[in-house]
C-alpha positions in Angstrom: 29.5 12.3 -39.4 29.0 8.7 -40.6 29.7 6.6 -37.0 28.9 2.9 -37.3 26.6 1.8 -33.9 29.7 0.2 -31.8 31.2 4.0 -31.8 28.2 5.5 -31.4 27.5 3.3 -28.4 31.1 4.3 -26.8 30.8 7.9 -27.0 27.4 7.8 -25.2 28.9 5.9 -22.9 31.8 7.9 -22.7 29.7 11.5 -22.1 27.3 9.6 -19.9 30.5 9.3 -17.7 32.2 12.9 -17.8 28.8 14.6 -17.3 28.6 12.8 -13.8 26.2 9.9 -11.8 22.9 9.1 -13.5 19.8 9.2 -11.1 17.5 6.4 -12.2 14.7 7.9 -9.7 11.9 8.2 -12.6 8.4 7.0 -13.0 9.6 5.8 -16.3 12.4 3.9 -15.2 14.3 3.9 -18.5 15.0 7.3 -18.6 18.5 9.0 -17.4 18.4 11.4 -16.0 22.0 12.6 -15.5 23.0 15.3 -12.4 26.0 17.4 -12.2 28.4 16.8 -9.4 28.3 18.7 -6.6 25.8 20.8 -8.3 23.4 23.0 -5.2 20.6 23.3 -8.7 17.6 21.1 -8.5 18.3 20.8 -12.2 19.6 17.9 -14.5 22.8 18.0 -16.4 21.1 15.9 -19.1 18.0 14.0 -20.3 18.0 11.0 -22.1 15.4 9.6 -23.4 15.3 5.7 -25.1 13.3 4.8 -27.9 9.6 3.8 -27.0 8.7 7.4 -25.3 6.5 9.9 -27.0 7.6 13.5 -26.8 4.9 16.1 -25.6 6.1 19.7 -26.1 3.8 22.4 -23.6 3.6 25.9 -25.2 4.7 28.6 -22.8 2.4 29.2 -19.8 2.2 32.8 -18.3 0.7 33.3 -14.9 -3.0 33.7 -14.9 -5.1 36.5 -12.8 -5.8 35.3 -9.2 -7.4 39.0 -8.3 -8.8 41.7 -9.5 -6.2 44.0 -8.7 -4.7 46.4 -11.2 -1.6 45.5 -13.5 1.1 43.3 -12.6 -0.6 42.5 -8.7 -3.5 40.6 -10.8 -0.6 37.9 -11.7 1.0 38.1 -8.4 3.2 40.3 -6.6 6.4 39.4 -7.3 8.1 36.8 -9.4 7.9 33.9 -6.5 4.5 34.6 -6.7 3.8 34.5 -10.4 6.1 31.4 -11.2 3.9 29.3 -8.9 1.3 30.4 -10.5 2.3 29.3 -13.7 4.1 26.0 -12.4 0.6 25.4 -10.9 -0.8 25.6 -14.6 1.4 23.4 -16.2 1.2 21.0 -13.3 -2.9 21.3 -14.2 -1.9 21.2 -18.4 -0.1 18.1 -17.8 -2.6 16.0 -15.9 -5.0 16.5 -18.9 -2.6 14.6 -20.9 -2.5 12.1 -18.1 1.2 13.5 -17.1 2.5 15.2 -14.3 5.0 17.1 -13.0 7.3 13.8 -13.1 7.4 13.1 -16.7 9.1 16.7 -17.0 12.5 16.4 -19.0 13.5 19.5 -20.3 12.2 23.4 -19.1 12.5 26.7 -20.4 12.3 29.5 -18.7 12.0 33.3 -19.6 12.3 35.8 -17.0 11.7 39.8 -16.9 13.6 42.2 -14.7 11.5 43.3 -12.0 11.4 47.1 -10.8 11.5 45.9 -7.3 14.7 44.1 -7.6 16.7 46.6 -9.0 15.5 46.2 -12.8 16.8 42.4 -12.3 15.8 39.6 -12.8 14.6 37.2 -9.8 16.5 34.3 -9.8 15.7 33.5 -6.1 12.5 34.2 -6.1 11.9 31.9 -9.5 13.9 29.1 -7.5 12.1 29.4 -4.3 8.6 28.5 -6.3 10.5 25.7 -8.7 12.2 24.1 -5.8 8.3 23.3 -4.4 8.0 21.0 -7.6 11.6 19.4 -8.5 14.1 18.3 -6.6 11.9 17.1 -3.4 11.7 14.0 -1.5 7.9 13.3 -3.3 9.1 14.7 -6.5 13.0 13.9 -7.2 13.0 14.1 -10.8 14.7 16.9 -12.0 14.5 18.2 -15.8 17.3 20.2 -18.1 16.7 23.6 -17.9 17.4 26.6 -18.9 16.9 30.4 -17.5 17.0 33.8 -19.3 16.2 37.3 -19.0 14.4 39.2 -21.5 13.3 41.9 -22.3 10.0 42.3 -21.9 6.7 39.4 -22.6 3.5 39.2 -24.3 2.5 41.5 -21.7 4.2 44.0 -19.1 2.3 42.6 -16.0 4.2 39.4 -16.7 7.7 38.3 -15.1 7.4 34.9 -16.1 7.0 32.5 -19.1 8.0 28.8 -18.8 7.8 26.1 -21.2 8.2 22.2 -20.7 8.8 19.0 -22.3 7.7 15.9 -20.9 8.0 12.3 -22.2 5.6 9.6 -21.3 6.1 5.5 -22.8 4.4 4.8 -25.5 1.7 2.0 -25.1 
């Protein structure tokens, strides 16, 4: 679709406004971060990111051992447990790259049913841990995101697997 730049520029504009009011509470001031109304989800409608930002895509993180306990009690207990884990690791990931959980615009994450819930996944338990990283008063910047089950991961002690992208200006 060939659109010359005024066009361009209107549409934008004109999604900006149906998806709903932009929070402008980033570190990085120039990125919009748009929320749904009346959305309960510590989540962000959309990310949008201006030119000048470099892109830094994290590789899925699984949870690491914390015990020595056999199978999936090595990772954590339950899926509360083992996303914290792993939201711990990327927050630890990031800061190597001189990033942190802030600069977080976009998430991924993959969750496996867990025999204690019924062969389902744990969608509260996964939000319980994520809400102790977005959506608080010292960390209100809240990525796109988006949550499936599957089958199984790389391993069967694992109920998690979450991937981020996070954007930082460039110098």
């Amino acid at each position: 679709m060939n659109l010359d730049w005024c066009t361009r520029s209107t549409i934008g504009t004109m999604t900006l406004l149906l998806l709903g009011p932009v929070s402008q509470a980033s570190e990085s001031p120039n990125v919009i971060r748009t929320i749904a109304p009346d959305s309960k989800l510590p989540i962000a409608q959309a990310v949008e990111i201006p030119a000048g930002y470099s892109t830094v895509y994290l590789s899925g993180v699984v949870p690491a051992k914390t015990t020595n306990a056999p199978g999936r009690n090595a990772y954590g207990h339950d899926t509360r447990e083992q996303t914290l884990n792993v939201l711990q690791r990327i927050a630890a990931q990031l800061s190597t790259l001189n990033l942190s959980m802030r600069d977080v615009i976009k998430m991924q994450v993959f969750l496996v049913a867990d025999p204690n819930k019924g062969d389902k996944m744990d969608f509260g338990g996964f939000m319980d841990a994520y809400r102790q990283y977005f959506g608080t008063a010292g960390q209100p910047n809240l990525p796109a995101r988006s949550l499936v089950q599957v089958a199984a991961l790389a391993s069967p002690d694992f109920l998690v697997e979450i991937e981020v992208v996070a954007v930082r200006p460039l110098p």
